[in-house]
C-alpha positions in Angstrom: -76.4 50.1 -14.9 -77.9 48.4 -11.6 -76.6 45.0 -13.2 -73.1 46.3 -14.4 -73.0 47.2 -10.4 -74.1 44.3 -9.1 -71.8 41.9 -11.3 -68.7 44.4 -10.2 -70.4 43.9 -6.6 -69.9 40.0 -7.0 -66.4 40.3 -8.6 -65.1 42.2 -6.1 -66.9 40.0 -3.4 -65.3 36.7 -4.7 -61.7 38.1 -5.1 -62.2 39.3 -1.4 -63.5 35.8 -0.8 -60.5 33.8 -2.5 -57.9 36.3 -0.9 -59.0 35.7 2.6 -59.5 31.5 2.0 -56.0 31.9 0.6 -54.7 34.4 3.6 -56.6 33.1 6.2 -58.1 30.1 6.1 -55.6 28.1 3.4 -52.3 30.3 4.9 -50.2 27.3 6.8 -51.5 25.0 4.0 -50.4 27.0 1.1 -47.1 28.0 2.9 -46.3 24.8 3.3 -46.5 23.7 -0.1 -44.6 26.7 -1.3 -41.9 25.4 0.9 -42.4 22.3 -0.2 -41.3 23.2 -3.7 -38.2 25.8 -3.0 -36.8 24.8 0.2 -34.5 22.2 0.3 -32.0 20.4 3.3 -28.8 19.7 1.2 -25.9 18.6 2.8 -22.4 20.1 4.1 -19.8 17.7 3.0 -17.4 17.4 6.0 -13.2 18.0 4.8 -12.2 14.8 4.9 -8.5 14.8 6.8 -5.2 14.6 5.4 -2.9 12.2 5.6 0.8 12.7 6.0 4.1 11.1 6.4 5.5 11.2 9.9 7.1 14.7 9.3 3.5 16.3 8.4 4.2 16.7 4.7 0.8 16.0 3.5 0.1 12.5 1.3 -3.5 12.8 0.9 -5.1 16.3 0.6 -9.0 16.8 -0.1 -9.1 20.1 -2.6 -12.6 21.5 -3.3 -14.1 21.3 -6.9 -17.5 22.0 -8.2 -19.6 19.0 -9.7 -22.5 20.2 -12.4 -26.2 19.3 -11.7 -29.8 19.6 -13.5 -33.0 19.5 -13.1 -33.8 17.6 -16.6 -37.5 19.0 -16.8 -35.7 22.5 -17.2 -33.4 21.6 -19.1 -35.3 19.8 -21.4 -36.8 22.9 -21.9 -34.5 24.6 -23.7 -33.1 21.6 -25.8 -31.2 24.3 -27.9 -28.5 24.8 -25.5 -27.8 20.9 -24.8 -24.9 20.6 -27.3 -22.9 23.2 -26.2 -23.2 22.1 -22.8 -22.0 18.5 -24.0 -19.1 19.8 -25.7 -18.2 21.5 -22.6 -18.9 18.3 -20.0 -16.9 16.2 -23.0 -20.0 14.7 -23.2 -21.8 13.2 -26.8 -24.9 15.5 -26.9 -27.3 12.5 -28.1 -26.0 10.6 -25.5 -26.8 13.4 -23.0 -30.9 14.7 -24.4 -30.8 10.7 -23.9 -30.1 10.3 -20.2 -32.0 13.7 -19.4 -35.2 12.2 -21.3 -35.2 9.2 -18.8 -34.8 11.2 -15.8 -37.0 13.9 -16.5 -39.6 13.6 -14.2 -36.5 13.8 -11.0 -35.4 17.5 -10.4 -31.9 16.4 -9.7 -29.2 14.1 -11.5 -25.6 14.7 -11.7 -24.0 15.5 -15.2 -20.2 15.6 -14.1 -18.6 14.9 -10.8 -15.7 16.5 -9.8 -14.9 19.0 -12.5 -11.5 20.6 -13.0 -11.5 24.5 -12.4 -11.6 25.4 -16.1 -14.1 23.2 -16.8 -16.4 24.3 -13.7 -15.6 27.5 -15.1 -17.0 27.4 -18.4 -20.4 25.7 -17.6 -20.8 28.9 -15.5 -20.5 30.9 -17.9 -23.1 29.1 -20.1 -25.7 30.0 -17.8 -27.2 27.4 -18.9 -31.2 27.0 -17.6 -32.0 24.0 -15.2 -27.9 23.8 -14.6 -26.2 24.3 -11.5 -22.8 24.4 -9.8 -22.5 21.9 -6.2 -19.2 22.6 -4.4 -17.6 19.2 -3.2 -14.4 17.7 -2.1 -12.4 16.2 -4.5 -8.9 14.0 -3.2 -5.6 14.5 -4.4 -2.3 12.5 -4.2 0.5 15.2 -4.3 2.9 12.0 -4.5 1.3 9.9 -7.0 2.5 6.7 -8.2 5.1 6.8 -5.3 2.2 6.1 -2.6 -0.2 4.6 -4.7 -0.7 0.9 -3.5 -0.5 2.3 0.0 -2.9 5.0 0.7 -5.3 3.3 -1.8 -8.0 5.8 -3.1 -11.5 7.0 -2.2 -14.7 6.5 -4.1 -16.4 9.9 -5.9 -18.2 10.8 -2.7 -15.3 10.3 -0.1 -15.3 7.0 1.4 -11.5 5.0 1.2 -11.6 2.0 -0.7 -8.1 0.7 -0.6 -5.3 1.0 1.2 -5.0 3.6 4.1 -8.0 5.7 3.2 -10.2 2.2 3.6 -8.6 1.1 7.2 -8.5 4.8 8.6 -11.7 5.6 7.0 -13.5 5.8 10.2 -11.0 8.4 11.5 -10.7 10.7 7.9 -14.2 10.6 6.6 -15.6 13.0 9.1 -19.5 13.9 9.4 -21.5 15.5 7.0 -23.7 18.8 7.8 -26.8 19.9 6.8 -28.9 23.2 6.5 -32.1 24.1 4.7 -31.9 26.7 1.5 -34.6 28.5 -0.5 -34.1 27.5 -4.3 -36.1 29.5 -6.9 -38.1 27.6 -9.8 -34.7 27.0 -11.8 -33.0 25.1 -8.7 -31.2 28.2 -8.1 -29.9 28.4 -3.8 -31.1 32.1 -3.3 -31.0 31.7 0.4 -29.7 29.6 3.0 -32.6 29.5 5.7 -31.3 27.8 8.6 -28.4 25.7 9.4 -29.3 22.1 11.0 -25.8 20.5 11.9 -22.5 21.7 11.5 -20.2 19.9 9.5 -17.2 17.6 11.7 -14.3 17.5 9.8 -12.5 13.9 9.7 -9.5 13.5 11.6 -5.8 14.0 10.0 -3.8 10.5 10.3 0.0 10.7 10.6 1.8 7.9 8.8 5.1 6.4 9.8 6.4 6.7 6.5 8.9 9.0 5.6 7.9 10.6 2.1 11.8 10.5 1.4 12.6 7.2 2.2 9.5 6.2 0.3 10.5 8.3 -2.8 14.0 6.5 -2.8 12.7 2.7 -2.3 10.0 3.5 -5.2 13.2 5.0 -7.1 15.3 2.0 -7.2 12.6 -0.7 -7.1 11.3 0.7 -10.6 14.9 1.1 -11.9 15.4 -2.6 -10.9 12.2 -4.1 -12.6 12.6 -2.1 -15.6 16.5 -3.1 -15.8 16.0 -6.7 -15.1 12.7 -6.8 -16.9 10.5 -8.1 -14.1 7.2 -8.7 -14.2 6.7 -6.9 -10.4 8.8 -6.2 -7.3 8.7 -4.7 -3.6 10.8 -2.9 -1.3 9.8 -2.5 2.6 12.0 -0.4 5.0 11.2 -0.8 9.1 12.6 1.2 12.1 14.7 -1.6 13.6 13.7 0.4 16.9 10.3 0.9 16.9 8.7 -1.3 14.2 8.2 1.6 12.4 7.5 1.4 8.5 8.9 3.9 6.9 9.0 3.1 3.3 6.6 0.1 1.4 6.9 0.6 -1.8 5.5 -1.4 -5.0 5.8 -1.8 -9.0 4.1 -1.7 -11.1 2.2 1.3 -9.9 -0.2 3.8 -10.9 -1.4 7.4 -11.2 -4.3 7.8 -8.4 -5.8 10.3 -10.6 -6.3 8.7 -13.7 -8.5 5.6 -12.4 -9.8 4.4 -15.5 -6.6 3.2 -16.9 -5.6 1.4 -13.7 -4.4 -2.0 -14.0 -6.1 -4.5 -11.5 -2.7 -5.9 -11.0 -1.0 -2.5 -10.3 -3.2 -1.7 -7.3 -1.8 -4.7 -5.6 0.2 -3.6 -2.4 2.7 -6.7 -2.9 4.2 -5.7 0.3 1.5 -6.9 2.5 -0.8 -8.8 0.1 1.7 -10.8 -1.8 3.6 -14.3 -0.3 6.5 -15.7 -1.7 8.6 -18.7 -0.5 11.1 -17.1 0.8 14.5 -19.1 -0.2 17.6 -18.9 1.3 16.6 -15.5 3.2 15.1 -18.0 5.5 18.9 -19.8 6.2 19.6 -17.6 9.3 16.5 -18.8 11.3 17.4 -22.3 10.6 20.6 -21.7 12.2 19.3 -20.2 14.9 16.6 -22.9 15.7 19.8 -25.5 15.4 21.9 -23.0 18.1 18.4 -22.3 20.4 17.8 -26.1 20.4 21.4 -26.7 21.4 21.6 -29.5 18.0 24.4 -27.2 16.9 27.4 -25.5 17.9 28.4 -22.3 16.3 31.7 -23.6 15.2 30.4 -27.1 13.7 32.1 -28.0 9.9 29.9 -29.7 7.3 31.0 -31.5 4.4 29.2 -30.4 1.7 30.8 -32.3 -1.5 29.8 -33.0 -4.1 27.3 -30.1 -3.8 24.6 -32.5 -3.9 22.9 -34.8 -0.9 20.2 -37.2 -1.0 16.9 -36.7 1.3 14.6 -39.8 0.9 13.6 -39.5 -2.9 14.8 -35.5 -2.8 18.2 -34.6 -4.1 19.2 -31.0 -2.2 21.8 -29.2 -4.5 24.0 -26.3 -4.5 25.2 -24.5 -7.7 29.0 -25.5 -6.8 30.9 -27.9 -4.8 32.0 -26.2 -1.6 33.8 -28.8 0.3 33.3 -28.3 4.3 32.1 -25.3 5.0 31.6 -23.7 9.3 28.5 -22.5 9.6 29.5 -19.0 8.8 30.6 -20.4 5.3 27.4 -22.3 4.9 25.6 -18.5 5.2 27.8 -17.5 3.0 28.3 -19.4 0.7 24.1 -19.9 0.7 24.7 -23.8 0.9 21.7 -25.8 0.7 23.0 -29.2 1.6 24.4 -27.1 4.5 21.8 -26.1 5.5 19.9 -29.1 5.0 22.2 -31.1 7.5 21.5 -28.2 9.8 18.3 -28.7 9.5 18.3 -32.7 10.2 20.3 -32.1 13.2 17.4 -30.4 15.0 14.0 -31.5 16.5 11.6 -30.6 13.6 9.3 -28.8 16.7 12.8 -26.7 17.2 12.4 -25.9 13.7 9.0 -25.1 13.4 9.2 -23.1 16.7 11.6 -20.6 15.4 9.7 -19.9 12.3 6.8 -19.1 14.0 8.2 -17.2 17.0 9.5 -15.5 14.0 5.3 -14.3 12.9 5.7 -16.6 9.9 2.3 -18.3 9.1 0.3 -15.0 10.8 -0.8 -11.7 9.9 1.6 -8.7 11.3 -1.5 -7.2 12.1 -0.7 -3.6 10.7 -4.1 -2.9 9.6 -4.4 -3.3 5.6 -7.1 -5.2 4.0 -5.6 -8.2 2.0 -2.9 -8.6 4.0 -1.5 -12.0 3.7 -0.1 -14.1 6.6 1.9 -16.5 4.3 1.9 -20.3 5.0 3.7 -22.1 7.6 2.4 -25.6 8.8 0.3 -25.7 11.4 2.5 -28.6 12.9 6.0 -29.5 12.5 7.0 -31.3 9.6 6.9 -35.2 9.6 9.3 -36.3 7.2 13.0 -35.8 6.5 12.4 -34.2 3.4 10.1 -31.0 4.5 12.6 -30.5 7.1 14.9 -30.4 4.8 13.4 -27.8 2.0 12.2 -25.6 5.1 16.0 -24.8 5.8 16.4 -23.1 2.8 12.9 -21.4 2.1 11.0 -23.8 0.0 7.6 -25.2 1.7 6.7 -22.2 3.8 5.6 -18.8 1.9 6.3 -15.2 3.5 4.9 -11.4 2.7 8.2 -8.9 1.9 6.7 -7.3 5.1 6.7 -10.9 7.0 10.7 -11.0 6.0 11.4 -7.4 6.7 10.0 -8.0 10.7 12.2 -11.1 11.2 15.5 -9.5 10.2 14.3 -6.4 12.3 14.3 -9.1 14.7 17.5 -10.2 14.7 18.9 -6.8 13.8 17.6 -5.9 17.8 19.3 -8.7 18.9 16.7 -11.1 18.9 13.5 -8.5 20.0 10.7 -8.7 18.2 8.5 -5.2 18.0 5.0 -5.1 16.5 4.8 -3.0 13.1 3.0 0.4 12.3 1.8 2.1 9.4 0.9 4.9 12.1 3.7 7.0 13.8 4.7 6.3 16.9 5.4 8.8 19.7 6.4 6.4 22.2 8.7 3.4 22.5 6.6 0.7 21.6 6.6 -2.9 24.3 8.1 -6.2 22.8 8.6 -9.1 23.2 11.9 -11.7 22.5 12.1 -14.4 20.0 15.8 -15.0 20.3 18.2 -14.4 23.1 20.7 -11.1 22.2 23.9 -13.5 22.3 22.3 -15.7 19.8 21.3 -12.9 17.5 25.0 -11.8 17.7 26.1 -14.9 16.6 23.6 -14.6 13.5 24.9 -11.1 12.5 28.5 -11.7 12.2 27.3 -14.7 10.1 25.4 -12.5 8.0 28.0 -9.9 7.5 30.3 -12.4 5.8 27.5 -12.8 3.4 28.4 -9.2 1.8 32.2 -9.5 2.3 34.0 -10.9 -0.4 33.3 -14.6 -1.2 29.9 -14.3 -0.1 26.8 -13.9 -2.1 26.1 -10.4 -1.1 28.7 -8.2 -2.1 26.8 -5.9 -4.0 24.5 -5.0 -0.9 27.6 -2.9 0.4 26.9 0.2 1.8 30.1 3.0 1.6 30.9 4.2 5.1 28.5 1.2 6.8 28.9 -2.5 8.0 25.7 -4.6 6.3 24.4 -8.0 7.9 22.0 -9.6 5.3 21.3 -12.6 3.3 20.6 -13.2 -0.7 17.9 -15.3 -1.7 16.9 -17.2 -5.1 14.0 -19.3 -5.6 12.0 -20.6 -8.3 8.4 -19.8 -8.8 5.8 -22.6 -8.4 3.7 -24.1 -10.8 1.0 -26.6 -11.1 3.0 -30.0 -10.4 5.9 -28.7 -9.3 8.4 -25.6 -10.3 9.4 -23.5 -13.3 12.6 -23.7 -14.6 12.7 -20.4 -16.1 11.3 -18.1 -13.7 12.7 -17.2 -10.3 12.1 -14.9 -7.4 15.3 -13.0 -6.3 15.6 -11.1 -2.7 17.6 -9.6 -0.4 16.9 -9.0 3.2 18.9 -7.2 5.6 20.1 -4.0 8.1 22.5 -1.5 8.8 24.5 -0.3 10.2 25.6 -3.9 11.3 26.9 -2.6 14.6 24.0 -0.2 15.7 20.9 -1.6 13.5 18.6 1.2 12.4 16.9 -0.1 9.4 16.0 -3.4 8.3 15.0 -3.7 4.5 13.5 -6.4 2.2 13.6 -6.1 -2.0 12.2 -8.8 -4.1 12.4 -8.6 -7.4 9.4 -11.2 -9.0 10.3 -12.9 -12.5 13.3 -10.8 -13.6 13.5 -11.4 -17.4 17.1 -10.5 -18.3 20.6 -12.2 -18.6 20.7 -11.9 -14.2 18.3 -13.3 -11.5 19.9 -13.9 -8.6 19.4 -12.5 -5.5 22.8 -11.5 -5.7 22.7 -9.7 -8.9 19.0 -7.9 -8.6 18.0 -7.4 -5.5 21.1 -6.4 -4.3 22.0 -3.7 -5.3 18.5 -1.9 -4.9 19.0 -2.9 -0.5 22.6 -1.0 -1.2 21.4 2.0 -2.6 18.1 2.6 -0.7 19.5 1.9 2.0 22.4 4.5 1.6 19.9 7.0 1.0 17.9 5.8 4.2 21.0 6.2 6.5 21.6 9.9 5.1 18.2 10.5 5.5 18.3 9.1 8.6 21.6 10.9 9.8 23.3 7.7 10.8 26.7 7.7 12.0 29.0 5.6 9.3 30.4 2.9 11.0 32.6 0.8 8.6 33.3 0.4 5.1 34.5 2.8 2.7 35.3 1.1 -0.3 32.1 0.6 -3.0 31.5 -2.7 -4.4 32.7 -3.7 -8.4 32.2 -6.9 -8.5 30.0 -8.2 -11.7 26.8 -9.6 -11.3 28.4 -12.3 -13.9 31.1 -13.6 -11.0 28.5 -13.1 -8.4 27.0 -15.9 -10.0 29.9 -17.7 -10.4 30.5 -18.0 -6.9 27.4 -20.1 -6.7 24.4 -17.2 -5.6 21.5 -19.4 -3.9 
């Protein structure tokens, strides 16, 4: 009995022992192991902000959306329940033990970012062990393919990779919180413990775009490549006032939400990133270099028969033989040996000047990544026979967005205003690249060009005067150009009397019976730009009468 004592005695004596070395003596060391193992700093993820056109109607909205995590050693566990979980994540369950047996010694690895609702849904009702639910920010695109190319997208955790969600990142992204919870032994938060930073939500960035005049320039532009069979086109729309953009709009496009069936060439934003020669578009600067310089007056006459002219070892050539043509009629008409003899009139340093007065040859400095500043020679040209290609667009290469600014240019008689992607709630400062008179001069030049006779008839707007210019070139190859593919544009504004808008279409490679400028680019400046003005709530100023003419005679009358 005394010994039966004496061993309880000792019992009792060590458990008294261990409890105060664990109570006492061990307490801070044991506590902080225990926290060690269940409490956890996880982060807040700060909302990233919207973005919106420049009437607030949102074109980039972060949603939340749960994303499902493990801890594989728990998991792994109860092995049973993998397949159904796979079948749920739409995931091959060998495929899944697979990746949890090589991560089973971490406590956390994603199994599905960014879950839809019924998805997230159903793996909470699994209850599956070692699985739980993370809330995150997902972003949406409420218009799709329409904005694609410019508002780019974000990568899975938030941070812009394209477009406007990569050059505004700084501004949307925002800064993540943090706060320390209390997880229990299956990963389980059971209690948020104390909060370390607050979350800062990003900032919302205001566009210029107008989501209208965006939908209507995306409209056309893909009814114009599919029509004409085209391998790609652009359509840019700027405030003439303000340097606004308020449409930029490319094809072919693609759904933002469906990233793995993107097309690398699809997520080019052609309107800033792509450079084309620009073709007889570029005609009205070379006639204002010729008037700036004083080499020309505005009511010179140029013989242009037999529709051709040699240029040292370069024949120049228009489609038909136009006899003399005024300068009005060489605009019209889009006469390259016109031209040309404009051209060798004038200083080539004129020349040169007016182009790059004009931004040709340098970024417009609006902000994307992969803009393009086109080409322009750093000098003027030496030789007869580049002056003579620069007057009608060959030698020199230009963004849609690069064309868009100069004809805003002239369109506000001759000042030139920087352009924004961001609205702007002030009149912006420019400066002038062309005297008003001069610019004047230009316009009634480039009206003629959509009255009858001229190349542009099919850019008429009902109820509005139209200053613009058609442009056809071919495309460049190794060695020289392609006979069989062209580039086809159209630049211009309206109304002609009280610019508002100036607009750019090119239409690259069409494939069908039509490729002029004329005949495919056209028509899409005519009808987004009707739908711009309406938008707008511009007064009609002019024509009533809508345009019947076929593309065939178009081409007839000798579209350059």
């Amino acid at each position: 009995m005394a010994t039966v004592s004496a061993v309880v005695v000792a019992v009792a004596l060590a458990v008294v022992g261990r409890a105060f070395d664990l109570q006492v003596l061990n307490r801070d060391f044991l506590l902080d192991e225990a926290d060690a193992r269940h409490l956890r700093t996880v982060a807040i993820p700060a909302h990233r902000g919207m973005v919106t056109d420049r009437h607030g109607v949102p074109l980039a909205v972060s949603s939340p959306v749960f994303s499902a995590w493990a801890h594989p050693g728990e998991l792994l566990e109860h092995r049973g329940r993998i397949p159904e979980l796979a079948a749920v994540l739409e995931r091959d369950p060998q495929e899944l033990y697979r990746f949890l047996e090589q991560r089973a010694e971490r406590e956390f690895v994603y199994l599905r970012r960014h879950m839809p609702p019924a998805m997230s849904e159903r793996v909470r009702s699994l209850e599956t062990p070692g699985v739980q639910l993370q809330r995150e920010l997902r972003r949406f695109y409420p218009s799709g393919q329409v904005t694609a190319q410019l508002l780019g997208v974000t990568d899975i955790d938030g941070h812009g990779l394209e477009g406007v969600e990569r050059t505004y990142n700084h501004l949307l992204r925002g800064e993540s919180g943090a706060k320390r919870v209390l997880r229990d032994r299956l990963g389980r938060v059971v209690e948020d413990v104390e909060l370390i930073r607050e979350p800062r939500p990003g900032q919302d960035v205001a566009l210029s775009i107008d989501r209208d005049i965006q939908y209507l320039a995306y409209r056309e532009l893909k009814r114009a490549v599919r029509r004409h069979r085209a391998v790609a086109g652009s359509v840019v729309v700027l405030d003439v006032r303000t340097g606004e953009v308020l449409a930029a709009a490319s094809q072919p496009s693609y759904n933002p939400h469906q990233r793995a069936t993107m097309e690398p060439e699809a997520r080019r934003n052609r309107v800033f990133a792509n450079a084309y020669e620009p073709g007889s578009v570029i005609k009205p600067l070379t006639v204002a270099a010729a008037l700036r310089s004083g080499a020309l007056n505005a009511t010179a006459t140029f013989d242009t028969a037999p529709g051709t002219m040699r240029v040292g070892r370069h024949t120049v050539r228009d489609i038909l033989d136009y006899g003399e043509l005024d300068v009005t009629g060489i605009i019209q008409k889009s006469s390259n040996v016109g031209a040309a003899k404009i051209a060798l009139l004038t200083e080539p340093r004129d020349l040169w000047q007016v182009f790059e007065d004009f931004g040709f040859g340098a970024t417009t400095h609006v902000g994307l990544a992969g803009e393009s500043a086109g080409y322009l020679d750093p000098a003027p040209p030496r030789g007869q026979v580049a002056r003579a290609t620069w007057s009608y667009g060959y030698g020199m290469s230009a963004t849609p967005l690069q064309i868009a600014r100069a004809y805003a240019a002239l369109a506000n008689d001759g000042m030139m205003y920087p352009v924004s992607l961001l609205r702007r709630d002030e009149p912006p400062s420019g400066h002038r690249v062309l005297e008003a008179q001069l610019a004047g001069e230009i316009r009634h030049m480039l009206e003629a060009v959509v009255e009858p006779g001229g190349t542009g008839l099919r850019a008429r707007v009902p109820g509005y005067r139209v200053a613009g210019k058609t442009g056809t070139v071919r495309k460049a190859q190794a060695g020289g150009y392609r006979e069989d593919a062209y580039v086809a544009m159209f630049a211009g504004y309206a109304p002609a009397t009280r610019p508002r808008i100036a607009i750019a279409v090119v239409i690259d490679q069409p494939g069908g019976e039509f490729y002029y400028g004329g005949q495919v680019a056209a028509p899409v400046f005519a009808e987004v730009a009707a739908g711009a003005l309406r938008v707008l709530n511009v007064r009609p100023d002019g024509h009533e009468e809508r345009p019947t003419q076929s593309g065939r005679v178009l081409a007839a009358g000798g579209e350059q």
